[in-house]
N, C-alpha and C positions, 0 to 999 in steps of 0.2 A: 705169316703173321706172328705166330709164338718165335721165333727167331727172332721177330724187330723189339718184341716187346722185351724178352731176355736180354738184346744189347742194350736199351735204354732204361733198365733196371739197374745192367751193370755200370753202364757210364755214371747214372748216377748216383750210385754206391761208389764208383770211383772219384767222385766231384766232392763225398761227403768227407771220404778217409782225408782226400789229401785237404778240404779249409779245416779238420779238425787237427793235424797235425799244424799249421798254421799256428790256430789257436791254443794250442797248448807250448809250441816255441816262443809266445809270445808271453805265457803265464809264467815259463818258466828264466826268461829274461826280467819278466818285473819281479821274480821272490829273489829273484840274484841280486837287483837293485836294491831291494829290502833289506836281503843280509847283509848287504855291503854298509851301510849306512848304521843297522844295529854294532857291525864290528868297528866301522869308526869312536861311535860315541862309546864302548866299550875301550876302546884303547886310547882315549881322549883327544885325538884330534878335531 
C-alpha cells in the first residue's frame, strides 16, 4: 500500500513539473512578443 501511494505522489509531482514548465514556455513567448513590439516602435517602424 505505501508503495502505490509513493508512485501516485510521484506521478503526480511529475504531471505538476512538466504543465508548469508548459506554462512558463508560454509566459516566456508572450514577454518575447512584448519586447519585440516595444523595439519596433523604438526604432520606428
Amino acid at each position: 500500500m505505501k508503495r502505490l501511494l509513493v508512485l501516485v505522489l510521484l506521478s503526480m509531482y511529475a504531471m505538476a513539473m512538466l504543465a508548469g514548465c508548459n506554462t512558463i514556455a508560454g509566459a516566456g513567448k508572450d514577454v518575447q512578443k512584448a519586447g519585440e513590439k516595444v523595439e519596433d516602435a523604438a526604432t520606428g517602424h
